[in-house]
C-alpha positions in Angstrom: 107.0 112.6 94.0 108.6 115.7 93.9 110.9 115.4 97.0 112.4 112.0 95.0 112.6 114.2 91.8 114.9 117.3 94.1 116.7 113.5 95.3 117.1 113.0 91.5 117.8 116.5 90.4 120.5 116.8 93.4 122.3 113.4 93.0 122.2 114.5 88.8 123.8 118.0 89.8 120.3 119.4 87.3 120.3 122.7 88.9 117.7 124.3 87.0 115.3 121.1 87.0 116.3 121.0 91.3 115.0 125.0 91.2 112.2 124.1 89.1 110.8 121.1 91.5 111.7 123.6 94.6 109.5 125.9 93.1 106.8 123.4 92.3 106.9 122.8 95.8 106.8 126.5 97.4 103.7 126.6 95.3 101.6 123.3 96.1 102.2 124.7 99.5 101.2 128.2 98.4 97.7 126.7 97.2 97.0 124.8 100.0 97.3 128.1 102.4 100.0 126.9 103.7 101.8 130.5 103.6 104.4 130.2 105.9 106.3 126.8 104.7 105.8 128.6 100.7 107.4 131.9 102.0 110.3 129.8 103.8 111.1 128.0 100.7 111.4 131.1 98.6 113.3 132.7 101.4 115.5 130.1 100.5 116.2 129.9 97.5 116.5 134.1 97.3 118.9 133.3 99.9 120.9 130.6 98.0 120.7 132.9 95.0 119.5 129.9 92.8 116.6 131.6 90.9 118.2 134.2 88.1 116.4 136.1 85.4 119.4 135.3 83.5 120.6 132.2 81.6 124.6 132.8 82.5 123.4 133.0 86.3 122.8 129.6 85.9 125.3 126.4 85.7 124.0 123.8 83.0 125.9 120.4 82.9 125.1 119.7 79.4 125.1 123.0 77.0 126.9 125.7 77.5 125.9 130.1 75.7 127.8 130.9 72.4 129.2 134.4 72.1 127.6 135.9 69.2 130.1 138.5 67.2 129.1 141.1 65.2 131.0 139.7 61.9 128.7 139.6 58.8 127.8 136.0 58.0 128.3 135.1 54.1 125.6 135.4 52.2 123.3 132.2 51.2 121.8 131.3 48.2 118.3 132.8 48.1 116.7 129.6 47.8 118.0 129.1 51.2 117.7 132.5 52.8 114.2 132.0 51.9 113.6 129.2 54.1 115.8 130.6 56.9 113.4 133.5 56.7 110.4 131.3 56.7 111.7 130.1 60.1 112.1 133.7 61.4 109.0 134.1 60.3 106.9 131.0 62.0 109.0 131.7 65.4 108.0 135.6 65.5 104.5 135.1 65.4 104.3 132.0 67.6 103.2 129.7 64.7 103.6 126.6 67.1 106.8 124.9 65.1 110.0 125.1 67.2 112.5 121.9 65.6 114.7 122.5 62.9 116.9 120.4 61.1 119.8 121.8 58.7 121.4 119.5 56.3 124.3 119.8 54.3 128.0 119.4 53.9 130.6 120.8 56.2 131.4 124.7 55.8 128.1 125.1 54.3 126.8 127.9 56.8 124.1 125.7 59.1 125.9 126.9 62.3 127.0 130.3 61.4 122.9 131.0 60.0 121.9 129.4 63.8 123.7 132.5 65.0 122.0 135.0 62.8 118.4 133.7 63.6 119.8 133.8 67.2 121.1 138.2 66.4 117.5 138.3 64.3 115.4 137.1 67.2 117.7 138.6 69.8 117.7 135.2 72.0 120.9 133.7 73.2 122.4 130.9 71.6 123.1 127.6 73.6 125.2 124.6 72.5 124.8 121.0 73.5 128.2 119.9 74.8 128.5 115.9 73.3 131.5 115.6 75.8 129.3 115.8 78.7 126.9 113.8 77.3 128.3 111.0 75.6 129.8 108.5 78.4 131.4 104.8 77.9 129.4 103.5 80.8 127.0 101.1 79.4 123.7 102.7 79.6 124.6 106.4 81.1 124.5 107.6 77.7 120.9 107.6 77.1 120.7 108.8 80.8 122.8 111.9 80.3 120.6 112.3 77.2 117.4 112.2 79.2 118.9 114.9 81.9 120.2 116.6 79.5 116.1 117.0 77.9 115.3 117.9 81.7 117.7 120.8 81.8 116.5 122.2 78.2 112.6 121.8 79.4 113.4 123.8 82.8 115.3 126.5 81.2 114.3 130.1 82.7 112.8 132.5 79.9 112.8 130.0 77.0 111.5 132.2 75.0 114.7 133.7 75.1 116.8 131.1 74.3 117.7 128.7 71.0 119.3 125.1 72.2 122.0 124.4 69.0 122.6 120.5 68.5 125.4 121.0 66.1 126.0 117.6 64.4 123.1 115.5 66.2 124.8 112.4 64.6 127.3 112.1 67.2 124.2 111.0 69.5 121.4 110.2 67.0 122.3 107.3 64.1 120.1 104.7 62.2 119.0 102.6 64.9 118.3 99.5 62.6 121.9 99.5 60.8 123.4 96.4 61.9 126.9 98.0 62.0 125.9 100.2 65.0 126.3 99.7 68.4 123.1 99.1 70.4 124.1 101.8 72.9 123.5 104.4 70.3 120.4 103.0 69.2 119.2 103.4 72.5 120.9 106.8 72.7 118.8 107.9 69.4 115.6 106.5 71.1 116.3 108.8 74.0 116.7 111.6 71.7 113.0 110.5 70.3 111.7 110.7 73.5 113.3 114.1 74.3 112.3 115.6 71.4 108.6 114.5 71.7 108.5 116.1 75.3 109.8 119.9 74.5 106.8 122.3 74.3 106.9 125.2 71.5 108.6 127.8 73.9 111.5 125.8 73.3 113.4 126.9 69.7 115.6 123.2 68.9 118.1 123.7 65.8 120.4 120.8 64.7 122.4 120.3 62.6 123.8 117.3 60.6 126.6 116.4 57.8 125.2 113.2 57.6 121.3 113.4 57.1 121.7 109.9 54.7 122.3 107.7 57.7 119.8 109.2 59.9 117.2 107.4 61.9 113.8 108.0 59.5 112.2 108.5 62.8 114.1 111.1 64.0 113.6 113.5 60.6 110.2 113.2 61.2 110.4 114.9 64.8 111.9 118.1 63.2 109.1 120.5 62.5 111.3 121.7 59.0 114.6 120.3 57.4 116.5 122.6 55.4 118.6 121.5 52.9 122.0 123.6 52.8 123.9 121.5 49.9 121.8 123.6 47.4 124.5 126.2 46.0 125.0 126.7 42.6 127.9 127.8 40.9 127.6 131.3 40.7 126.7 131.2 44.5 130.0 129.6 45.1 131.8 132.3 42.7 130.6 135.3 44.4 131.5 133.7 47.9 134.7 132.8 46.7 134.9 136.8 45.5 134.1 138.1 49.1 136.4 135.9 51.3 139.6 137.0 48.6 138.5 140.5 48.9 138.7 140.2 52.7 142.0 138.3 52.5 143.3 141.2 50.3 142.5 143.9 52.0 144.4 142.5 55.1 
């Protein structure tokens, strides 16, 4: 099994799930006493220079690190920033939720506050790349969506790391509307299936501008949904106030 899955891995170009299996093997050998044939393998892959402490050391096919600048975010509505909080919160002390949904209209702040809790919990940011993924091949798709899972589960240090989906409905739609192709229902079932394998080192945000069409199935895999529509006027005012104050002073 695990020489067809570095087959798989290889033929895939999954580099971190090939390094992953390679070590899998190194140690099935390790507790069988088999020293030497362990020790080789490690030689290696030190040799190769495959296994990294760092996330940039490694080549991912399907996401690829944000750069996270030092510009102040605008502020939320507290009703918000409550619940962005709350997920600070749950993640610091290992509270055993890791999905997050945010919801709202364009240019309301759900992939700029993805950052922050990135800067807060001092991980690096990672973002799905839907070109990679997405393929017109009939079927490859939900494959690249299932590698794509692989590469997230075999991540080094994941508790280092947040994986952004920003605008999950280019992959994930209602899979009973009749209007939709069924290569993207089966694409939203292979998110379903991804989302169902990650384990809680593994911090998942996505986000979505259009959380009315989604699959019913797939809100329920998020651990939280936050709502980012809920501004009032005065919020809007005093954000308005700030970005002409910037534009003035330039």
């Amino acid at each position: 099994k695990n020489v067809l899955n570095l087959i798989k891995y290889y033929a895939e170009k999954n580099d971190a799930a090939f390094r992953n299996e390679a070590y899998e093997i190194a140690k099935s050998f390790d507790e069988t006493k088999d020293y030497q044939l362990a020790e080789y393998i490690m030689a290696v892959l030190s040799d190769a220079n495959t296994f990294s402490p760092q996330m940039d050391a490694v080549t991912h096919a399907f996401f690829k690190r944000v750069e996270l600048s030092n510009t102040a975010a605008l502020p939320l509505p507290d009703i918000i920033k409550d619940d962005v909080l709350g997920i600070v919160n749950a993640v610091g002390h290992n509270a055993g939720i890791n999905k997050f949904l945010f919801e709202g209209p364009p240019g309301s702040g759900k992939t700029e506050t993805a950052k922050q809790i990135a800067r807060i919990l001092e991980r690096e940011l990672f973002i799905v790349d839907f070109d990679s993924v997405i393929d017109s091949k009939l079927g490859q798709t939900s494959k690249n969506i299932a590698a794509l899972f692989d590469e997230i589960r075999t991540v080094p240090h994941p508790e280092k790391v947040i994986i952004l989906f920003d605008e999950i409905d280019s992959l994930a739609i209602d899979r009973i509307n009749s209007n939709d192709l069924r290569e993207m229902g089966r694409a939203t079932s292979s998110v379903l299936k991804g989302l169902d394998s990650l384990d809680d080192n593994i911090l998942l945000i996505a986000t979505t501008n259009l959380y009315k069409s989604f699959d019913k199935a797939l809100s329920r895999r998020f651990d939280a949904v936050i709502d980012f529509s809920r501004y009032t006027k005065d919020d809007l005012l005093d954000i308005g106030e700030i970005i002409l104050n910037e534009l003035l002073n330039k």
